[in-house]
C-alpha positions as CSV (number, residue, x, y, z in Angstrom):
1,X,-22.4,2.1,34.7
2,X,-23.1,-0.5,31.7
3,X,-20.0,-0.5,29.2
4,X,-21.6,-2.9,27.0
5,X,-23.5,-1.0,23.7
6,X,-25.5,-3.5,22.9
7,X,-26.8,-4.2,26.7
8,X,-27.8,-0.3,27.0
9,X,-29.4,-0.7,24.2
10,X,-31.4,-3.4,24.9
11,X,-32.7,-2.3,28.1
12,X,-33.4,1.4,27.2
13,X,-35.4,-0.4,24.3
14,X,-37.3,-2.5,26.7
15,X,-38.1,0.5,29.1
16,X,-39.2,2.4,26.4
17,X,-41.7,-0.1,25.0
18,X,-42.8,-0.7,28.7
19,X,-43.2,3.0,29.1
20,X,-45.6,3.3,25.8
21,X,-48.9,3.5,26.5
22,X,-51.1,0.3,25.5
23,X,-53.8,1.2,22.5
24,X,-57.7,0.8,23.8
25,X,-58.9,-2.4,22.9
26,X,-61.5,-0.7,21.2
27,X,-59.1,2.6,19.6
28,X,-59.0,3.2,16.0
29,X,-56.2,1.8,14.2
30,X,-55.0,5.1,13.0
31,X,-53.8,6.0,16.8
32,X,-52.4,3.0,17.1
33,X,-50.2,3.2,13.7
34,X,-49.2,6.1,15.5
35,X,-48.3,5.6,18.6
36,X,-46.2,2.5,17.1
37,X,-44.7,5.4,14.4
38,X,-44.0,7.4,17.8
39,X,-42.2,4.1,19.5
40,X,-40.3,3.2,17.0
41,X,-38.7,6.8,15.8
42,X,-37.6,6.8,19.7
43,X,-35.8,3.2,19.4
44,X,-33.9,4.6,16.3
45,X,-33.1,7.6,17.9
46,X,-31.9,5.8,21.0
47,X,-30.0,2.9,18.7
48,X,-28.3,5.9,16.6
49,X,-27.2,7.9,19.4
50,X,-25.3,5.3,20.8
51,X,-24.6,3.9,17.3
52,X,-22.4,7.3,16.9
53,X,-19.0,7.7,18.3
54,X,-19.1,10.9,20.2
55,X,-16.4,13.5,19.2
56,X,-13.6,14.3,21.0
57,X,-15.2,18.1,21.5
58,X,-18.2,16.2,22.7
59,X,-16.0,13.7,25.4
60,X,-13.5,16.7,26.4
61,X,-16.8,18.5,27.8
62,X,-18.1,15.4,29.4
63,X,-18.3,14.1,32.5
64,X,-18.7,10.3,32.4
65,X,-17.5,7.7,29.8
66,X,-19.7,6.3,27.6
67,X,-19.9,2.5,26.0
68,X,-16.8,1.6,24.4
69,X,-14.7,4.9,24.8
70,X,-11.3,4.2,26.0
71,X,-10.2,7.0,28.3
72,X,-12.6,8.6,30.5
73,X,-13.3,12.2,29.8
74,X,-10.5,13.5,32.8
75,X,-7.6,11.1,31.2
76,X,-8.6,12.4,27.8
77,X,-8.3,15.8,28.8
78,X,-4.9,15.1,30.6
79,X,-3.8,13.7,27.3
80,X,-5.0,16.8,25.0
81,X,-2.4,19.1,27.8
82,X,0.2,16.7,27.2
83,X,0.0,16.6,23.8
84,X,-1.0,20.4,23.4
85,X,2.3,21.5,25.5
86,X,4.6,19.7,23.2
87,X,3.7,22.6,20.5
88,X,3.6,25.1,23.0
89,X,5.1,28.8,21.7
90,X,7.4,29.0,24.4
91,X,8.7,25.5,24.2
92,X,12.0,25.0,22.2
93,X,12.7,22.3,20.1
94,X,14.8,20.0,22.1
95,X,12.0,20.5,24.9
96,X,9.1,19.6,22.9
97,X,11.0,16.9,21.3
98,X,11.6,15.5,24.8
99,X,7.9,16.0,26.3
100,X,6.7,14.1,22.9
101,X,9.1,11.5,24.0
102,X,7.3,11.3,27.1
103,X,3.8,10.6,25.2
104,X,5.5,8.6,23.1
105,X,6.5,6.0,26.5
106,X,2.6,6.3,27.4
107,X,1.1,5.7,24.0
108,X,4.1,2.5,23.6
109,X,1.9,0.9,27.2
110,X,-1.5,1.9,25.8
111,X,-3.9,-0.4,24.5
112,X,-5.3,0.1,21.2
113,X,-8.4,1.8,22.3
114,X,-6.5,4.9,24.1
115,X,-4.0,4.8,20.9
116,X,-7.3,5.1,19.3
117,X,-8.1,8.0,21.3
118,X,-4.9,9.5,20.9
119,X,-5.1,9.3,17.2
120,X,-8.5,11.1,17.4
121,X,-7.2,14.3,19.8
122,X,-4.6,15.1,17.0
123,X,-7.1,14.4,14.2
124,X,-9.9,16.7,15.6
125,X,-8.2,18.8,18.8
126,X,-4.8,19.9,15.9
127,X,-7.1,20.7,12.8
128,X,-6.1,23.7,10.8
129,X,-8.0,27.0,12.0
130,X,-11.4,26.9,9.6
131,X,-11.9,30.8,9.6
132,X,-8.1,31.6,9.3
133,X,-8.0,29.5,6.5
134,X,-11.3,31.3,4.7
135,X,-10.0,34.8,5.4
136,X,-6.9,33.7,3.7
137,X,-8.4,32.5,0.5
138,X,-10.6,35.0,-0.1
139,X,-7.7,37.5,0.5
140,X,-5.5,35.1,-2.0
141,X,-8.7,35.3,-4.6
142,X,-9.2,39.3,-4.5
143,X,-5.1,39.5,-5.1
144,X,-5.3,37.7,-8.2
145,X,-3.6,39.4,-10.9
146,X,-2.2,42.5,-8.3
147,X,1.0,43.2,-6.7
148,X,0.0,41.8,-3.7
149,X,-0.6,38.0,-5.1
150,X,2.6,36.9,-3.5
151,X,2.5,38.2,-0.3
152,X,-1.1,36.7,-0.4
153,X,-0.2,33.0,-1.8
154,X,2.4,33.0,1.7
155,X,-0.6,34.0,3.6
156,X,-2.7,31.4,2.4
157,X,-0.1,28.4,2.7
158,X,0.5,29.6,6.1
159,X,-2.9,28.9,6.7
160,X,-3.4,25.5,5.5
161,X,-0.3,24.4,7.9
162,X,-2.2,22.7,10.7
163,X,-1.1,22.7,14.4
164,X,-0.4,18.9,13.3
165,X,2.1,19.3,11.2
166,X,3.9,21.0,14.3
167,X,3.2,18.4,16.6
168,X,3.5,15.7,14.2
169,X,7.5,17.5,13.9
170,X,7.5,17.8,17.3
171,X,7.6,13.9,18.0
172,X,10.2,13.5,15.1
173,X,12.8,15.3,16.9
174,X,13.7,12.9,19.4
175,X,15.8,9.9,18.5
176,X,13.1,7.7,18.2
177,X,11.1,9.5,17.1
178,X,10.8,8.8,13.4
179,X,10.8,5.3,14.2
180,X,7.5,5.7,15.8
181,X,5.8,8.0,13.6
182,X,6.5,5.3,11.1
183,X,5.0,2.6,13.1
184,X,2.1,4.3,14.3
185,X,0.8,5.2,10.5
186,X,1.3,1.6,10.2
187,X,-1.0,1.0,12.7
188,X,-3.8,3.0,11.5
189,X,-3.6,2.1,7.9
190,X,-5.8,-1.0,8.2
191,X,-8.2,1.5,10.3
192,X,-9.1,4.3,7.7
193,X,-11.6,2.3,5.9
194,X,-13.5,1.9,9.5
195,X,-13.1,5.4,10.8
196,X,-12.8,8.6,8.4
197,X,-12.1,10.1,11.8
198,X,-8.3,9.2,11.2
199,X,-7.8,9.9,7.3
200,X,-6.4,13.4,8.2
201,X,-3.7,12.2,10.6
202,X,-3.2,9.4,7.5
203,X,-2.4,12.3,5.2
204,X,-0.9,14.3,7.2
205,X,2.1,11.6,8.0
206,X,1.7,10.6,4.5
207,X,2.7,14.0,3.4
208,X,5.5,14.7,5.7
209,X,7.4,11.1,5.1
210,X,7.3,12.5,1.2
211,X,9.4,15.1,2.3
212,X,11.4,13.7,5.0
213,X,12.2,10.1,2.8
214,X,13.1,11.9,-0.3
215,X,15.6,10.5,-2.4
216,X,18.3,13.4,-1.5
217,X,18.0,11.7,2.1
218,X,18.8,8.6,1.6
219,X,21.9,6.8,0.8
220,X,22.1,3.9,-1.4
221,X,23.9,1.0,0.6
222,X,25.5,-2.8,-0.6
223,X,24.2,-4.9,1.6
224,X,27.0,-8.4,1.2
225,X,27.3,-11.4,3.3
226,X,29.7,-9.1,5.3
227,X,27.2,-6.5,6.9
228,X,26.3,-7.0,10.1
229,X,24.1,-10.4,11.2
230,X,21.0,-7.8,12.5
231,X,21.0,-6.1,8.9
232,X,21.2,-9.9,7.5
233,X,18.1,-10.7,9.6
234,X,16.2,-7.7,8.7
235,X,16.6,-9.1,4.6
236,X,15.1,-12.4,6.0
237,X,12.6,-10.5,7.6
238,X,11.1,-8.3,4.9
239,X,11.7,-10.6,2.0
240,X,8.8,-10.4,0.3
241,X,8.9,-11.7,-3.2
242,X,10.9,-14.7,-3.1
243,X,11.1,-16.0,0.7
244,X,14.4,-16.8,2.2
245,X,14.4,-19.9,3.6
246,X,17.8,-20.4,5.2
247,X,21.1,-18.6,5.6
248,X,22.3,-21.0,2.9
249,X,19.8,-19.4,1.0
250,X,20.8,-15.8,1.8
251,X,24.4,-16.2,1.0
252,X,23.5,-17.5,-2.2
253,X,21.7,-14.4,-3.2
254,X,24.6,-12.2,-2.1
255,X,27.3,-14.6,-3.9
256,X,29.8,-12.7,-5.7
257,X,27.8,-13.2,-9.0
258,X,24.8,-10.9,-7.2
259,X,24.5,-7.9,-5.7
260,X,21.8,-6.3,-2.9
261,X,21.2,-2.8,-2.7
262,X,19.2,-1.1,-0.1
263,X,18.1,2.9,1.0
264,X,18.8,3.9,3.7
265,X,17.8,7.0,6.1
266,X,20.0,8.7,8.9
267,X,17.0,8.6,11.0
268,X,16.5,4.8,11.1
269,X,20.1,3.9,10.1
270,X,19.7,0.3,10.6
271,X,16.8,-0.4,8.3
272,X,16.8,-0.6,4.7
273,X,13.5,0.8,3.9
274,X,13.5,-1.2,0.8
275,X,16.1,-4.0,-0.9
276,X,17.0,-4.9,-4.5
277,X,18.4,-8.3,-5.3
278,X,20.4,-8.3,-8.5
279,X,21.9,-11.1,-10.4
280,X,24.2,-10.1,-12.7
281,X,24.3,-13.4,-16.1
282,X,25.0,-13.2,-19.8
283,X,21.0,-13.3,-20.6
284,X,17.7,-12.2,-19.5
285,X,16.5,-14.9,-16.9
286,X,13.5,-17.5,-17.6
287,X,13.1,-19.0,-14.6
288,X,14.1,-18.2,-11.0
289,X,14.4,-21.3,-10.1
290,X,18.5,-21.4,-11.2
291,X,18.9,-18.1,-9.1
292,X,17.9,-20.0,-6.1
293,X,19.8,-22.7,-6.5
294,X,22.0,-22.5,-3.4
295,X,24.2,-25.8,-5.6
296,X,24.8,-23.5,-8.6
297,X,28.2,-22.5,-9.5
298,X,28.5,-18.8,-10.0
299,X,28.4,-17.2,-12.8
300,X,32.2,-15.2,-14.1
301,X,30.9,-11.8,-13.4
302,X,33.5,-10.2,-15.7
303,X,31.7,-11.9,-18.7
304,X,28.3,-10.8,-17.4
305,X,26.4,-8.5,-19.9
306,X,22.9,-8.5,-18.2
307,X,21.3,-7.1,-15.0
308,X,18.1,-9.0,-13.9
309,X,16.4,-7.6,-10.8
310,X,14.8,-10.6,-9.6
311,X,13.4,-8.8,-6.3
312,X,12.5,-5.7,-4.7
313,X,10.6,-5.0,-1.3
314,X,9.5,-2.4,0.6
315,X,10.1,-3.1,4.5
316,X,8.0,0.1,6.0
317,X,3.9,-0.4,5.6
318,X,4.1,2.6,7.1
319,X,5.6,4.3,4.6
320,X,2.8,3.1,2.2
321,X,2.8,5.7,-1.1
322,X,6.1,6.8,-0.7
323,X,7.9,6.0,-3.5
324,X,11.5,4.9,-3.8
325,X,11.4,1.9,-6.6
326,X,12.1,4.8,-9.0
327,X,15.2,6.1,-7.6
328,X,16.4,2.9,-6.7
329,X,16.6,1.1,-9.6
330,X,18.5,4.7,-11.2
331,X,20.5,4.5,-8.7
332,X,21.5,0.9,-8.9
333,X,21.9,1.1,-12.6
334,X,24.4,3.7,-12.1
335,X,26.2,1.6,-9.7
336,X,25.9,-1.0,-11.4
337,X,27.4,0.2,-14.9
338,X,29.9,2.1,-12.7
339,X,31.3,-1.3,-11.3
340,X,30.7,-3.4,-14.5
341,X,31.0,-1.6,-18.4
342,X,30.1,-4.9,-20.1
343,X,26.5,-4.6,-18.8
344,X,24.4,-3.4,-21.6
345,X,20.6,-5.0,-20.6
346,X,18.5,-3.9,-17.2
347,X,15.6,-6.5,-17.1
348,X,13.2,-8.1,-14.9
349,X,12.0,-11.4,-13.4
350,X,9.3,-10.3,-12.0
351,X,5.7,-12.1,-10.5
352,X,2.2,-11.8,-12.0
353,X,0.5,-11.8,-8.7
354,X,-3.0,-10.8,-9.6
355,X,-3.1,-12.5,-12.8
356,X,-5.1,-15.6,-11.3
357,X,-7.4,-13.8,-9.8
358,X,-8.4,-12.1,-12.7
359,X,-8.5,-14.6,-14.9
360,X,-11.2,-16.1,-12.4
361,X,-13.8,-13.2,-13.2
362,X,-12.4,-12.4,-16.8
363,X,-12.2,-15.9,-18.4
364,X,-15.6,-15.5,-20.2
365,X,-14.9,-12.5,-22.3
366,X,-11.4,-13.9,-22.9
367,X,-13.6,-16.9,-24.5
368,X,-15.7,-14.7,-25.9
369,X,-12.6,-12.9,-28.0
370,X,-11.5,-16.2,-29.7
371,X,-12.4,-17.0,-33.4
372,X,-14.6,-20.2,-34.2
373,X,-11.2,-22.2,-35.7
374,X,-9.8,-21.5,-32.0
375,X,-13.1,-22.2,-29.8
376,X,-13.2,-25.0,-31.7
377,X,-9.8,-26.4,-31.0
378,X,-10.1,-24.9,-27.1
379,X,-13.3,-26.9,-26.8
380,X,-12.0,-30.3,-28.1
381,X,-8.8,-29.8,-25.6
382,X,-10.7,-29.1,-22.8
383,X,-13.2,-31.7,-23.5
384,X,-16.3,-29.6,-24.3
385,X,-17.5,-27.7,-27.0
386,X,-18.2,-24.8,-26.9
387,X,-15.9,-24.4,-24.2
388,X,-17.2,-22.2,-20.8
389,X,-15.2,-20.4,-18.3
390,X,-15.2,-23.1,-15.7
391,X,-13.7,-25.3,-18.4
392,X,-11.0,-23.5,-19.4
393,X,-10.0,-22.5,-15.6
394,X,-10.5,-25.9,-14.7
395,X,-7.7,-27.3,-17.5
396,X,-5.5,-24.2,-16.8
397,X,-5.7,-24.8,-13.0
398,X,-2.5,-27.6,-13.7
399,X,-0.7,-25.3,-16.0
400,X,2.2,-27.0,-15.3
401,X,1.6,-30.5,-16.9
402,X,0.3,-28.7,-20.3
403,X,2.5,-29.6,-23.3
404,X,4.2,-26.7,-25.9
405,X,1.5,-27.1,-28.3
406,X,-1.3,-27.3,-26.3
407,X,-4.4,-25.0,-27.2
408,X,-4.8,-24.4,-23.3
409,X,-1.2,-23.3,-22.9
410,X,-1.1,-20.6,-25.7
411,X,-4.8,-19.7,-24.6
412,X,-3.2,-19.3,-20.8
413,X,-0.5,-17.0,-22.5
414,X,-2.4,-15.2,-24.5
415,X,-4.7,-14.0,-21.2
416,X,-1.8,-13.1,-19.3
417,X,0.1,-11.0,-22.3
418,X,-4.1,-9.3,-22.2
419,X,-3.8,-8.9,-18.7
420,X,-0.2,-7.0,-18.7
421,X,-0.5,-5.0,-21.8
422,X,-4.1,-4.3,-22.1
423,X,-5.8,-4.2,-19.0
424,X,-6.3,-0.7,-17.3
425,X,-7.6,0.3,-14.3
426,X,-8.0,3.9,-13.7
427,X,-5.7,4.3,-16.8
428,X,-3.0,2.4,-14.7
429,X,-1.9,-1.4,-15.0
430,X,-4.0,-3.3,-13.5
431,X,-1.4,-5.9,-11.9
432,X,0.4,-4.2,-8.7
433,X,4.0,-5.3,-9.9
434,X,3.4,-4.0,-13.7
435,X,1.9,-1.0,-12.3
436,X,5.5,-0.3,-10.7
437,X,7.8,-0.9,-13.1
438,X,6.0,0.4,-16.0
439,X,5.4,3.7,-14.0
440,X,9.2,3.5,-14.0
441,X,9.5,3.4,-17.6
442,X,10.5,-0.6,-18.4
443,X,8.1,-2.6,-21.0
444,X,6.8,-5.7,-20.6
445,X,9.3,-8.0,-22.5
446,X,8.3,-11.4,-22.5
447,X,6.5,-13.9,-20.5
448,X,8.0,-17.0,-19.2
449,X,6.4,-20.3,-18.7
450,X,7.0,-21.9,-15.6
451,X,9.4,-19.2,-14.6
452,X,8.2,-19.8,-10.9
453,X,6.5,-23.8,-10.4
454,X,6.5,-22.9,-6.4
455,X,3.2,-23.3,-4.8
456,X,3.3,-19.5,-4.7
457,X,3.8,-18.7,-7.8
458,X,1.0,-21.1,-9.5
459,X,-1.2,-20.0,-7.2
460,X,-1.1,-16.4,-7.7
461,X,0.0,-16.9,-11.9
462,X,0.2,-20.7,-13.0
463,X,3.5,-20.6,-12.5
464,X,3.9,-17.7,-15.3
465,X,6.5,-15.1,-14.7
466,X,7.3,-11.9,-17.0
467,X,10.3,-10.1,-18.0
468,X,10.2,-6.1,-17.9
469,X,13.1,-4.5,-19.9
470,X,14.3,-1.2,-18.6
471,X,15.5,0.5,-21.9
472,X,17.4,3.4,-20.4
473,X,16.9,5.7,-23.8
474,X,13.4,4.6,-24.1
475,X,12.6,5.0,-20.3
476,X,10.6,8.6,-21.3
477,X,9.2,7.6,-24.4
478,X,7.6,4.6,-21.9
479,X,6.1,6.7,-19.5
480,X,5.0,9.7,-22.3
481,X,2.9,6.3,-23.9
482,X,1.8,5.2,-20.5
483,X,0.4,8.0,-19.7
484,X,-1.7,8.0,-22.8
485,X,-3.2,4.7,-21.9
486,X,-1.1,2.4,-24.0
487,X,1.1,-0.1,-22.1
488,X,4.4,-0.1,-23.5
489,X,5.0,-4.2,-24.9
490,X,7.5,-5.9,-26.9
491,X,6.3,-7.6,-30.5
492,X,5.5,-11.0,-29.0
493,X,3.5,-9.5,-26.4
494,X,1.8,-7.6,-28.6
495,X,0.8,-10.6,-31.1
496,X,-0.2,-12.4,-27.9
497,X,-3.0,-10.0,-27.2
498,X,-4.6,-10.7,-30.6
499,X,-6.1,-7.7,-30.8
């Protein structure tokens, strides 16, 4: 049997084109256009049919594996009755939960392929019954408006519940089992652009983890240079903002002028499925550069007025579009004001991470926006009049060296206080990390130059950081404005735009 795609393609290509029969020397050219027509509607036929991944419906009747497929049709089938006697009626909880355990040790020695192939019997093999789920609706639309609406609306819901959600339940119940529900969505998240196959088995996780990582689960837990060394670890590990670079490092940020606060679920009890690091100071922060100073003295927290949340991270990719950041910082301010009255300001030190990047493609119609008095004075800075795009990302490129009066500088600023308070995509933010905390109600506040001169942060910003300021009476009006399209900014953002 020939396993290579490309190989069986070749050679059925070649015995087709052996096979055709050769025109007469003397034929018309009209036969020949068509017997060539004829030839090459074959080849496509033969290219797309192995082009096509077959369905699992398709490899569950078969006999033989074809090209790539991972299991042959018998293990496939072996699977499906593994994975189809984990929901069985008669099977209680505790049992199913144990034989989904037992899947779960094959699919932990699988390759990827046959994870593939597992991923692909509970997409297509678990689907929600098609005709149940038509008979329902149509008995939900001709109740509209009667007494038996409700009783009609259960019917209905009860149909769009999928024999996956059951299994998918199924393999939560043992103690491991939410552990590896999380990892395997994480696995097929970089997959779903590939293969639509998977999207429903991406939703239906998706929509379960809502559910099962709401807030009311979770518990809000200090994390302190006291917790245990693995939960230590774990903040090393997922750090994603600001990267820890020692344990010198880490007990600075969990000094006794800072605090970390994590959520946690019963189910995976030793990981903080996202961290906050707090310092608590008598100001909003400019730079993070003093908060990682592992030499600086600490600040007297009982004179500390101001909360600046300098990092927050989400440790589960496969948790993707679950959202926590919300609660979190809620919950944190309550803590925090709890613990210490004097605080009266919730802010920010946050990154710009896609602000370089589209500066690249916007820096032209940021030109084009300028007055001639202010081309003018651009142009002669940069050494060029008038000045182009290149030129100005050329002089911006070392931000860092740029005086307080330089043309380049306040044109730099100007961009970014654009690119936070103007810029929409899909009527959100179009940065990731604005597009979080103004969802959660803060404003952008005020930008900071230089607030992060590590090779990270010029490269993703110029070394520009920003301050969002969580107004906790204005945290509704925020959202109410956002939600009309207008970023919520302070003044001096707002005479930065130049609008």
């Amino acid at each position: 049997m020939i396993n290579s795609t490309p190989e069986w393609i070749t050679r059925s290509v070649s015995r087709l084109r052996t096979a055709a029969p050769a025109a007469d020397k003397a034929g018309d050219k009209t036969a020949d256009k068509s017997a060539k027509a004829s030839l090459d509607k074959t080849v496509t036929d033969v290219v797309a049919k192995v082009a096509v991944p077959r369905s699992t419906n398709e490899r569950l009747q078969a006999t033989l594996r074809r090209g790539q497929e991972a299991l042959s049709p018998r293990a496939l089938r072996r699977l499906l009755a593994d994975l189809q006697e984990v929901v069985a009626p008669q099977v209680s909880e505790i049992e199913g939960g144990r034989r989904a355990q037992a899947v779960a040790e094959w699919y932990a020695k699988a390759e990827p392929e046959e994870r593939r192939d597992m991923w692909l019997l509970m997409c297509e093999q678990f689907a929600p019954d098609a005709t149940r789920f038509k008979s329902a609706r149509q008995r939900y639309e001709a109740a509209a408006g009667t007494a038996e609406e409700g009783q009609a609306e259960i019917s209905l819901r009860r149909a769009l519940v999928s024999p996956r959600t059951r299994l998918l339940q199924r393999f939560s119940a043992f103690p491991e089992g939410m552990r590896f529900l999380v990892d395997l969505r994480a696995e097929i998240l970089p997959l779903l652009k590939a293969d639509k196959r998977l999207l429903p088995l991406d939703a239906e996780l998706e929509h379960l983890f809502s559910t099962w990582f709401d807030v009311a689960f979770l518990e809000l837990r200090r994390l302190s240079w006291d917790s245990p060394a693995s939960l230590l670890e774990k903040l090393i590990k997922y750090e994603a903002v600001h990267d820890i670079r020692s344990w010198a490092d880490l007990k600075n940020r969990l000094d006794s002028d800072r605090r970390c606060y994590g959520f946690f679920h019963p189910r995976l009890p030793n990981e903080p499925l996202i961290f906050v690091e707090v310092a608590l100071v008598d100001k909003i922060s400019a730079s993070i550069t003093p908060l990682l100073d592992e030499a600086a003295a600490p600040v007297d927290i009982t004179r500390a007025t101001t909360a600046i949340f300098y990092s927050i991270s989400n440790t589960q990719t496969g948790l993707r579009g679950v959202s926590f950041g919300d609660s979190l910082i809620k919950h944190v301010v309550e803590t925090l004001t709890a613990e210490f009255p004097r605080l009266r300001t919730f802010a920010t030190l946050s990154p710009i991470p896609g602000f370089r990047a589209w500066l690249g493609k916007h820096a032209g119609a940021m030109l084009d926006r300028l007055d001639d008095k202010r081309r003018s004075e651009l142009g002669r800075a940069v050494g060029f009049e008038p000045p182009q795009a290149t030129h100005l990302l050329g002089a911006v490129d070392k931000a860092l060296e740029l005086d307080a009066k330089s043309p380049v500088r306040q044109m730099l600023l100007e961009c970014a206080a654009y690119y936070l308070g103007r810029e929409l995509q899909e009527g959100k933010p179009a940065d990731p990390v604005a597009r979080f905390h103004l969802g959660n109600g803060a404003r952008v506040e005020r930008l900071n130059w230089a607030g992060d001169p590590s090779s990270k942060g010029q490269k993703q910003s110029y070394g520009l950081m920003v301050n969002y300021l969580y107004d906790l009476k204005r945290i509704d009006k925020h959202r109410s404005l956002l939600a009309q399209g207008k970023v919520p900014v302070s003044g001096d953002i707002d005479s930065l735009c130049r609008d």
